[in-house]
C-alpha positions in Angstrom: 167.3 43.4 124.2 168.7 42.3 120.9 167.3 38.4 121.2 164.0 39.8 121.7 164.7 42.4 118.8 165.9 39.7 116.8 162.9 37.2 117.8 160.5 40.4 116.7 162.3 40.0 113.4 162.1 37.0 112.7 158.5 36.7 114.0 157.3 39.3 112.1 158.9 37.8 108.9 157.6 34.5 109.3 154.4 36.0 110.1 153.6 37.3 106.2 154.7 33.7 105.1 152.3 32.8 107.4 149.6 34.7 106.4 149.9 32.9 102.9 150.0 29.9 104.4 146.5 30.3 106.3 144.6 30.8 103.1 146.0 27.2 101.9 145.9 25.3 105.2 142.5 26.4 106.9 140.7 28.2 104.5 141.3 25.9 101.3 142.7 22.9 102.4 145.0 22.5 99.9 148.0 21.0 100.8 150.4 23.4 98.8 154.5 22.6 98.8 155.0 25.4 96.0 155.5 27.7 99.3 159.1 26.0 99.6 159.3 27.5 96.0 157.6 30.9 96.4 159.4 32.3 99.2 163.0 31.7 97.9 161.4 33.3 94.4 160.8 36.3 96.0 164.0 36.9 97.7 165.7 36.3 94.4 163.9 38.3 92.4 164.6 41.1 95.1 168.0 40.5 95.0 168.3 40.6 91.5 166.1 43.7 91.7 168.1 45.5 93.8 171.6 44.7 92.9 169.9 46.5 89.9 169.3 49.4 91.7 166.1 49.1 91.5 163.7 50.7 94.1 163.6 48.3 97.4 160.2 49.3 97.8 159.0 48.4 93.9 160.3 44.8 94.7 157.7 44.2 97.3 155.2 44.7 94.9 156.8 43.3 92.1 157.9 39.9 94.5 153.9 39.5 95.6 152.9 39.4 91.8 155.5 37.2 90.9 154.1 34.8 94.4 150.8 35.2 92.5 151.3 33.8 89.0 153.1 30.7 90.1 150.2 30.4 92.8 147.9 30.9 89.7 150.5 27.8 87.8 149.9 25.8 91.1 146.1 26.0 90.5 146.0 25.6 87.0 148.0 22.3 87.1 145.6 21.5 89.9 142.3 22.6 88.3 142.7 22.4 84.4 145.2 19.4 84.4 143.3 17.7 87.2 146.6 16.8 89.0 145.6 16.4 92.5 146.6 18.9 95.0 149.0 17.7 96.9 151.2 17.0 93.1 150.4 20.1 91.5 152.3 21.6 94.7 155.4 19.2 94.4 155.9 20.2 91.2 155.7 23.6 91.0 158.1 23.5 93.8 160.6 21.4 91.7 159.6 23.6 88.6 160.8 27.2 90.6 163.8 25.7 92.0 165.3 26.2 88.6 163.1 29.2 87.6 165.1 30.8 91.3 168.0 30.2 90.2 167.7 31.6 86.6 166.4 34.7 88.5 169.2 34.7 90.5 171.3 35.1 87.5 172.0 30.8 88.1 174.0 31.9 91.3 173.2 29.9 94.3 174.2 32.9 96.5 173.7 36.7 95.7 174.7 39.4 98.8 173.0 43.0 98.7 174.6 44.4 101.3 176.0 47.3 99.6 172.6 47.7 98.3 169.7 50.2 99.8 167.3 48.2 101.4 163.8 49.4 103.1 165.5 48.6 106.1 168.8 50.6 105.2 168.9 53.6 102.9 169.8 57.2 102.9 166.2 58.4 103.7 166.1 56.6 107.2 169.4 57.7 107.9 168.7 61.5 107.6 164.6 61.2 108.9 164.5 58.5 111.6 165.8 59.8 115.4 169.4 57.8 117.1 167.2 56.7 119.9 164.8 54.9 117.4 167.2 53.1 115.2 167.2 50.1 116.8 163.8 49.3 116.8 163.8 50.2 113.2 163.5 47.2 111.6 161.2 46.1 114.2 158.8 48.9 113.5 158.9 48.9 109.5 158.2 45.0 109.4 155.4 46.1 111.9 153.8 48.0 110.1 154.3 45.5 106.8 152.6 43.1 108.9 149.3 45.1 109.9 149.0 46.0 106.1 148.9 42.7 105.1 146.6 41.4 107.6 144.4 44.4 107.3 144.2 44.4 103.8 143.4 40.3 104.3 140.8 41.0 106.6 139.1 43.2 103.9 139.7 40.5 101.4 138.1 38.1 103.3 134.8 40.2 103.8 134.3 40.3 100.8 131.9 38.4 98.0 135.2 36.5 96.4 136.3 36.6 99.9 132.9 34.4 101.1 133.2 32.4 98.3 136.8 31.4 99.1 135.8 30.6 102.5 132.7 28.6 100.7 135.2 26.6 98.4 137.2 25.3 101.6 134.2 24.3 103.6 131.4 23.0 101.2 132.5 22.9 97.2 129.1 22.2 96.0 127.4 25.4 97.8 129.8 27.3 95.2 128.8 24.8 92.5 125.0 25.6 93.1 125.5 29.2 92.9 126.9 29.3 89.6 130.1 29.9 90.1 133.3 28.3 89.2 135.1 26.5 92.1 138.1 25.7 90.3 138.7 29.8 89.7 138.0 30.7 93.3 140.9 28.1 94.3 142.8 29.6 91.7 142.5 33.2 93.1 143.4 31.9 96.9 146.5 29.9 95.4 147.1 33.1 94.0 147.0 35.8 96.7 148.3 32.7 99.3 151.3 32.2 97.6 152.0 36.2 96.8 151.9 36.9 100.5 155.3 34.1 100.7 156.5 35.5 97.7 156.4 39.0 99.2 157.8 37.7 103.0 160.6 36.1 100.7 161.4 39.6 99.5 161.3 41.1 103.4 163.3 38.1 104.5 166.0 39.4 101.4 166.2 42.6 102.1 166.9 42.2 105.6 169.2 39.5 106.0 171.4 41.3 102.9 171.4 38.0 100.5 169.3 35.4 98.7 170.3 32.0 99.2 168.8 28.9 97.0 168.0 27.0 99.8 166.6 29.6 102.0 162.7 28.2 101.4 163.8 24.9 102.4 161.2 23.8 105.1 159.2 27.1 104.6 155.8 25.3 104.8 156.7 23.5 107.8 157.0 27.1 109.2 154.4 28.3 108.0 152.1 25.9 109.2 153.4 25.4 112.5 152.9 29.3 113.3 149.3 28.7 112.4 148.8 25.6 114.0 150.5 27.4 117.3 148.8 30.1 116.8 145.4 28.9 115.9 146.1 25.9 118.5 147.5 28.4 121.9 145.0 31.3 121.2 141.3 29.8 120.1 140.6 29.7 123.9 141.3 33.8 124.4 138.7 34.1 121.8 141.5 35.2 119.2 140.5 32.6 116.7 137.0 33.7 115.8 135.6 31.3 118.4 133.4 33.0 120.7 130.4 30.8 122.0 130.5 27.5 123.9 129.2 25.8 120.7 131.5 27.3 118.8 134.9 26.4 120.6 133.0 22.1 120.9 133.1 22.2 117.0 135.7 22.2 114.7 134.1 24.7 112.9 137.1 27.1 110.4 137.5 30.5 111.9 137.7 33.4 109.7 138.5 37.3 110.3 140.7 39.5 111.7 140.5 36.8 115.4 141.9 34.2 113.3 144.7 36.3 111.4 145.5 38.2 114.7 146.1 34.5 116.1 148.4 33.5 113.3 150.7 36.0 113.5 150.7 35.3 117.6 151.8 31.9 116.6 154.9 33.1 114.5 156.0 35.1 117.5 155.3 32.7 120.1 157.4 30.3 117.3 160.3 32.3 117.2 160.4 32.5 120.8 160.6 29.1 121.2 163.7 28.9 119.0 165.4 31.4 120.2 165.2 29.8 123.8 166.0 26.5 122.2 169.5 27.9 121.1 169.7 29.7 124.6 169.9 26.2 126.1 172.7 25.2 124.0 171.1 23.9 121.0 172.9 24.4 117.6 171.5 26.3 114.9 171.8 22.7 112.6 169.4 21.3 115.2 166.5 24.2 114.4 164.4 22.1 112.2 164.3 19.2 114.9 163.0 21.9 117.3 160.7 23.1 114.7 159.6 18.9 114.5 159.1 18.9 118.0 157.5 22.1 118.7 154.8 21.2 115.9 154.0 17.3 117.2 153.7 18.8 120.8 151.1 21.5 119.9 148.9 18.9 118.2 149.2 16.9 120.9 148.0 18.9 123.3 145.6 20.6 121.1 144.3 17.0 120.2 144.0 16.5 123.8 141.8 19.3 124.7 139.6 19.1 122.3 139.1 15.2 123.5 138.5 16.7 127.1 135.7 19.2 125.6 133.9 16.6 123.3 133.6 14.6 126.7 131.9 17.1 129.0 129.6 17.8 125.9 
Protein backbone atom coordinates (compact mmCIF):
# COMPACT_ATOMS: atom_id res chain seq x y z
CA UNK A 1 0.00 0.00 0.00
CA UNK A 2 2.56 2.67 0.51
CA UNK A 3 4.44 2.13 -3.05
CA UNK A 4 1.19 2.61 -4.65
CA UNK A 5 0.49 5.68 -2.16
CA UNK A 6 3.87 6.89 -2.89
CA UNK A 7 3.54 6.25 -6.83
CA UNK A 8 -0.02 8.38 -6.44
CA UNK A 9 2.31 11.06 -5.08
CA UNK A 10 4.53 11.31 -7.17
CA UNK A 11 2.17 10.88 -10.19
CA UNK A 12 -0.07 13.35 -9.18
CA UNK A 13 2.93 15.82 -8.66
CA UNK A 14 4.38 15.28 -11.90
CA UNK A 15 1.11 15.45 -13.35
CA UNK A 16 0.71 19.61 -12.81
CA UNK A 17 4.33 19.89 -14.23
CA UNK A 18 2.84 18.10 -16.83
CA UNK A 19 0.04 20.04 -17.50
CA UNK A 20 2.52 23.03 -18.13
CA UNK A 21 4.41 21.16 -20.19
CA UNK A 22 1.42 20.17 -22.68
CA UNK A 23 0.71 23.78 -23.47
CA UNK A 24 4.55 24.09 -24.71
CA UNK A 25 5.01 20.65 -26.37
CA UNK A 26 1.59 19.95 -28.25
CA UNK A 27 -0.19 23.03 -28.25
CA UNK A 28 2.73 25.57 -29.07
CA UNK A 29 5.52 23.70 -30.07
CA UNK A 30 7.85 25.52 -28.42
CA UNK A 31 10.68 23.74 -27.28
CA UNK A 32 10.91 25.40 -23.72
CA UNK A 33 14.05 24.33 -21.28
CA UNK A 34 13.06 27.32 -18.79
CA UNK A 35 10.85 24.41 -17.15
CA UNK A 36 14.25 23.01 -15.63
CA UNK A 37 14.22 26.66 -14.15
CA UNK A 38 10.54 27.17 -13.21
CA UNK A 39 9.87 24.25 -11.21
CA UNK A 40 12.94 24.54 -8.76
CA UNK A 41 11.69 28.48 -8.62
CA UNK A 42 8.68 27.55 -7.26
CA UNK A 43 9.79 25.29 -4.63
CA UNK A 44 12.21 27.94 -3.43
CA UNK A 45 10.15 30.60 -3.26
CA UNK A 46 7.74 28.20 -1.08
CA UNK A 47 10.38 27.44 1.04
CA UNK A 48 11.39 30.73 1.57
CA UNK A 49 7.69 31.53 1.99
CA UNK A 50 7.02 29.25 4.46
CA UNK A 51 10.08 29.25 6.59
CA UNK A 52 8.46 32.73 6.87
CA UNK A 53 5.46 31.60 8.12
CA UNK A 54 3.76 32.50 5.55
CA UNK A 55 0.43 30.79 4.61
CA UNK A 56 1.19 27.28 2.71
CA UNK A 57 -1.71 27.88 0.79
CA UNK A 58 -0.82 31.73 -0.37
CA UNK A 59 2.41 30.13 -1.82
CA UNK A 60 0.53 28.17 -4.40
CA UNK A 61 -0.70 31.14 -5.71
CA UNK A 62 2.08 33.27 -5.19
CA UNK A 63 4.61 30.25 -6.89
CA UNK A 64 2.09 30.04 -10.21
CA UNK A 65 2.58 33.96 -10.68
CA UNK A 66 6.05 33.80 -10.13
CA UNK A 67 6.03 30.43 -13.08
CA UNK A 68 4.15 33.18 -15.10
CA UNK A 69 6.44 36.12 -15.35
CA UNK A 70 9.52 34.19 -16.20
CA UNK A 71 7.22 32.25 -18.70
CA UNK A 72 6.28 35.92 -19.93
CA UNK A 73 10.67 36.64 -19.80
CA UNK A 74 10.81 33.29 -21.89
CA UNK A 75 8.54 34.79 -24.51
CA UNK A 76 9.66 38.14 -24.55
CA UNK A 77 13.27 37.05 -25.27
CA UNK A 78 11.62 34.87 -27.83
CA UNK A 79 9.22 37.37 -29.44
CA UNK A 80 10.63 40.94 -28.91
CA UNK A 81 14.42 39.92 -29.04
CA UNK A 82 13.72 37.42 -31.80
CA UNK A 83 15.98 34.77 -30.11
CA UNK A 84 14.77 31.58 -31.42
CA UNK A 85 12.84 29.37 -29.17
CA UNK A 86 14.72 26.81 -28.33
CA UNK A 87 17.61 29.78 -26.90
CA UNK A 88 15.26 31.97 -25.33
CA UNK A 89 14.53 28.66 -23.19
CA UNK A 90 18.24 27.85 -22.44
CA UNK A 91 18.69 30.94 -21.17
CA UNK A 92 16.10 31.76 -19.01
CA UNK A 93 17.03 28.43 -17.51
CA UNK A 94 20.63 29.54 -16.95
CA UNK A 95 19.19 33.09 -15.90
CA UNK A 96 16.74 31.42 -12.79
CA UNK A 97 19.35 29.14 -11.69
CA UNK A 98 20.87 32.07 -9.91
CA UNK A 99 17.54 34.05 -9.55
CA UNK A 100 16.63 30.22 -7.30
CA UNK A 101 19.16 30.55 -5.45
CA UNK A 102 18.93 34.30 -4.38
CA UNK A 103 15.30 33.19 -3.49
CA UNK A 104 16.58 30.59 -1.60
CA UNK A 105 18.35 33.08 0.55
CA UNK A 106 21.77 31.67 -1.91
CA UNK A 107 21.41 28.30 0.09
CA UNK A 108 21.52 25.36 -2.10
CA UNK A 109 19.36 23.45 0.48
CA UNK A 110 16.48 24.80 2.73
CA UNK A 111 14.32 22.02 4.89
CA UNK A 112 10.65 22.99 6.10
CA UNK A 113 9.96 20.36 7.99
CA UNK A 114 9.05 22.11 11.08
CA UNK A 115 7.04 24.20 8.91
CA UNK A 116 2.96 23.85 8.33
CA UNK A 117 2.53 22.53 5.02
CA UNK A 118 -1.03 21.94 3.11
CA UNK A 119 -0.16 18.52 3.64
CA UNK A 120 0.68 18.94 7.41
CA UNK A 121 -0.85 21.58 9.68
CA UNK A 122 -2.96 21.82 12.78
CA UNK A 123 -6.22 22.11 10.79
CA UNK A 124 -5.90 18.56 9.26
CA UNK A 125 -4.82 17.23 12.35
CA UNK A 126 -7.99 18.21 14.37
CA UNK A 127 -10.70 17.94 11.05
CA UNK A 128 -9.49 14.92 8.89
CA UNK A 129 -10.62 11.22 10.47
CA UNK A 130 -7.39 8.38 11.64
CA UNK A 131 -8.70 6.11 9.08
CA UNK A 132 -8.18 8.82 6.29
CA UNK A 133 -4.79 10.09 7.10
CA UNK A 134 -3.01 8.08 4.99
CA UNK A 135 -4.50 8.79 1.90
CA UNK A 136 -4.22 12.38 2.79
CA UNK A 137 -1.80 13.57 0.73
CA UNK A 138 -3.13 11.39 -1.91
CA UNK A 139 -6.49 13.07 -1.83
CA UNK A 140 -5.37 16.89 -1.43
CA UNK A 141 -2.93 16.58 -4.52
CA UNK A 142 -6.19 15.04 -6.06
CA UNK A 143 -8.02 17.37 -5.87
CA UNK A 144 -5.06 20.04 -6.85
CA UNK A 145 -4.88 18.14 -9.94
CA UNK A 146 -8.70 18.26 -11.12
CA UNK A 147 -8.55 22.10 -10.41
CA UNK A 148 -5.86 22.60 -12.58
CA UNK A 149 -7.04 20.58 -15.37
CA UNK A 150 -10.57 21.75 -15.03
CA UNK A 151 -9.70 25.20 -14.86
CA UNK A 152 -7.35 24.31 -18.23
CA UNK A 153 -10.09 22.78 -19.87
CA UNK A 154 -12.01 26.12 -19.44
CA UNK A 155 -9.05 27.99 -20.56
CA UNK A 156 -8.77 26.24 -23.50
CA UNK A 157 -12.47 26.80 -24.66
CA UNK A 158 -12.07 29.85 -24.73
CA UNK A 159 -11.49 32.78 -27.47
CA UNK A 160 -7.62 33.28 -26.19
CA UNK A 161 -7.89 29.66 -25.53
CA UNK A 162 -8.70 28.97 -29.64
CA UNK A 163 -6.30 31.37 -30.59
CA UNK A 164 -3.52 29.60 -28.54
CA UNK A 165 -4.51 26.45 -30.17
CA UNK A 166 -4.48 28.59 -33.58
CA UNK A 167 -0.83 29.88 -32.84
CA UNK A 168 0.54 26.12 -32.52
CA UNK A 169 -1.17 24.84 -35.64
CA UNK A 170 -1.31 27.55 -38.29
CA UNK A 171 0.48 31.18 -37.28
CA UNK A 172 -0.77 32.99 -40.15
CA UNK A 173 -4.68 32.22 -39.47
CA UNK A 174 -3.84 34.39 -36.22
CA UNK A 175 -1.93 36.84 -38.36
CA UNK A 176 -5.01 37.25 -40.69
CA UNK A 177 -7.31 37.93 -37.97
CA UNK A 178 -5.64 40.76 -36.61
CA UNK A 179 -4.23 39.57 -33.79
CA UNK A 180 -0.83 39.44 -32.43
CA UNK A 181 0.81 35.94 -32.51
CA UNK A 182 3.80 36.89 -30.64
CA UNK A 183 1.37 37.93 -27.47
CA UNK A 184 -0.74 34.74 -27.63
CA UNK A 185 2.69 32.71 -27.35
CA UNK A 186 3.51 34.95 -24.72
CA UNK A 187 0.31 34.23 -22.60
CA UNK A 188 0.75 30.19 -23.17
CA UNK A 189 4.64 30.63 -22.01
CA UNK A 190 2.98 32.21 -19.32
CA UNK A 191 0.24 30.05 -17.92
CA UNK A 192 2.60 26.87 -19.16
CA UNK A 193 5.27 27.65 -17.15
CA UNK A 194 3.00 28.91 -13.92
CA UNK A 195 1.49 25.38 -13.83
CA UNK A 196 5.56 24.01 -13.13
CA UNK A 197 6.13 26.79 -11.08
CA UNK A 198 3.15 25.93 -8.96
CA UNK A 199 3.91 21.73 -9.13
CA UNK A 200 7.39 23.07 -7.89
CA UNK A 201 5.66 24.53 -4.91
CA UNK A 202 3.45 21.09 -4.27
CA UNK A 203 6.66 19.03 -4.91
CA UNK A 204 8.19 21.61 -1.79
CA UNK A 205 5.76 21.34 0.51
CA UNK A 206 5.59 17.76 0.38
CA UNK A 207 8.86 16.43 0.34
CA UNK A 208 9.77 19.15 3.42
CA UNK A 209 12.81 21.00 1.40
CA UNK A 210 13.92 22.84 -1.74
CA UNK A 211 16.89 21.58 -3.22
CA UNK A 212 18.81 23.59 -6.24
CA UNK A 213 18.92 20.80 -8.36
CA UNK A 214 15.58 19.46 -7.86
CA UNK A 215 14.33 20.79 -11.59
CA UNK A 216 17.20 19.01 -13.09
CA UNK A 217 15.70 16.93 -15.97
CA UNK A 218 12.13 18.28 -15.18
CA UNK A 219 11.28 18.69 -18.98
CA UNK A 220 12.30 15.29 -19.75
CA UNK A 221 9.56 14.39 -17.24
CA UNK A 222 7.29 16.42 -18.28
CA UNK A 223 7.35 15.42 -21.73
CA UNK A 224 7.64 11.83 -21.34
CA UNK A 225 4.26 11.76 -19.18
CA UNK A 226 2.70 13.43 -22.21
CA UNK A 227 4.20 11.53 -24.77
CA UNK A 228 3.11 8.28 -22.54
CA UNK A 229 0.13 9.57 -21.99
CA UNK A 230 -0.84 10.98 -25.25
CA UNK A 231 1.12 7.91 -26.87
CA UNK A 232 -0.79 4.68 -24.52
CA UNK A 233 -4.26 6.38 -24.34
CA UNK A 234 -5.15 8.07 -28.02
CA UNK A 235 -6.58 4.59 -28.95
CA UNK A 236 -9.27 4.55 -25.70
CA UNK A 237 -10.45 7.68 -27.26
CA UNK A 238 -8.78 9.67 -24.22
CA UNK A 239 -6.79 11.98 -26.47
CA UNK A 240 -9.56 13.78 -28.33
CA UNK A 241 -9.39 11.26 -31.15
CA UNK A 242 -12.61 9.88 -31.82
CA UNK A 243 -13.19 9.04 -35.59
CA UNK A 244 -11.23 6.68 -37.92
CA UNK A 245 -9.95 9.77 -39.71
CA UNK A 246 -9.08 11.32 -36.91
CA UNK A 247 -6.82 8.60 -35.10
CA UNK A 248 -4.83 8.18 -39.38
CA UNK A 249 -3.86 11.90 -38.93
CA UNK A 250 -1.67 13.54 -36.81
CA UNK A 251 -3.98 16.01 -36.20
CA UNK A 252 -3.20 18.06 -32.19
CA UNK A 253 -5.86 17.03 -29.75
CA UNK A 254 -7.25 19.50 -27.46
CA UNK A 255 -9.82 19.32 -24.36
CA UNK A 256 -10.42 17.75 -21.41
CA UNK A 257 -9.56 13.87 -23.56
CA UNK A 258 -6.17 15.07 -24.12
CA UNK A 259 -5.50 16.64 -20.51
CA UNK A 260 -7.27 13.47 -18.88
CA UNK A 261 -4.54 11.45 -21.02
CA UNK A 262 -1.64 13.51 -19.72
CA UNK A 263 -2.13 13.10 -16.41
CA UNK A 264 -2.66 9.06 -17.25
CA UNK A 265 0.77 9.28 -18.58
CA UNK A 266 2.42 10.74 -15.29
CA UNK A 267 0.82 7.90 -13.41
CA UNK A 268 1.47 5.20 -15.68
CA UNK A 269 5.31 6.99 -15.49
CA UNK A 270 5.64 6.68 -12.05
CA UNK A 271 4.62 3.25 -12.06
CA UNK A 272 7.13 2.39 -14.27
CA UNK A 273 9.75 3.73 -11.88
CA UNK A 274 8.64 2.53 -9.07
CA UNK A 275 8.78 -1.13 -10.59
CA UNK A 276 12.15 -0.33 -12.01
CA UNK A 277 13.57 0.12 -8.41
CA UNK A 278 11.46 -3.01 -7.30
CA UNK A 279 13.69 -5.01 -9.65
CA UNK A 280 16.80 -3.80 -8.08
CA UNK A 281 17.57 -0.70 -9.88
CA UNK A 282 19.20 2.16 -7.92
CA UNK A 283 17.62 5.40 -7.42
CA UNK A 284 21.08 7.05 -9.46
CA UNK A 285 19.88 4.86 -12.35
CA UNK A 286 16.26 6.79 -12.51
CA UNK A 287 17.00 9.06 -15.31
CA UNK A 288 18.33 6.08 -17.50
CA UNK A 289 14.92 4.46 -16.88
CA UNK A 290 13.26 7.67 -17.60
CA UNK A 291 15.73 7.57 -21.18
CA UNK A 292 14.51 4.29 -21.81
CA UNK A 293 11.02 4.48 -20.98
CA UNK A 294 10.70 7.68 -23.39
CA UNK A 295 12.73 5.98 -26.60
CA UNK A 296 10.45 2.86 -26.15
CA UNK A 297 7.11 4.75 -26.19
CA UNK A 298 8.08 6.50 -29.39
CA UNK A 299 9.05 3.61 -30.83
CA UNK A 300 6.15 1.81 -30.52
CA UNK A 301 3.96 4.77 -31.02
CA UNK A 302 6.02 5.38 -34.30
CA UNK A 303 5.33 1.96 -35.15
CA UNK A 304 1.60 2.05 -35.02
CA UNK A 305 1.09 4.85 -36.60
CA UNK A 306 3.28 3.23 -39.66
CA UNK A 307 0.88 0.10 -39.43
CA UNK A 308 -2.36 2.64 -39.66
CA UNK A 309 -0.88 4.78 -42.57
CA UNK A 310 -0.56 1.39 -44.41
CA UNK A 311 -4.11 -0.04 -44.19
CA UNK A 312 -5.19 3.58 -45.17
Amino acid sequence: MSIVIGILEEGLIYAILALGVYITYKILDFPDLSVDGTFPMGAALTAMLISKDMSPVFTLFLSFLAGAAAGCLTGFIHVKLRVRDLLSGIIMMTALYSVNLRIAGKKANLPIFTKETIFNNGFLEQAVPEGVKPFLSVLILLGIVIICKVLLDLYLNTRSGYLLRAVGDNETLVTSLAKDKGMVKLVGLAIANGFVALAGSVYCQQKGFFEISTGTGAIVIGLANVIIGMKLFKNWNLAGRGSKKEMEGEKKSYGWKATTAVILGSLVYRSCVAFAIALGMEASDLKLVTAVLFLLILVIGGQKGKKVAGHA
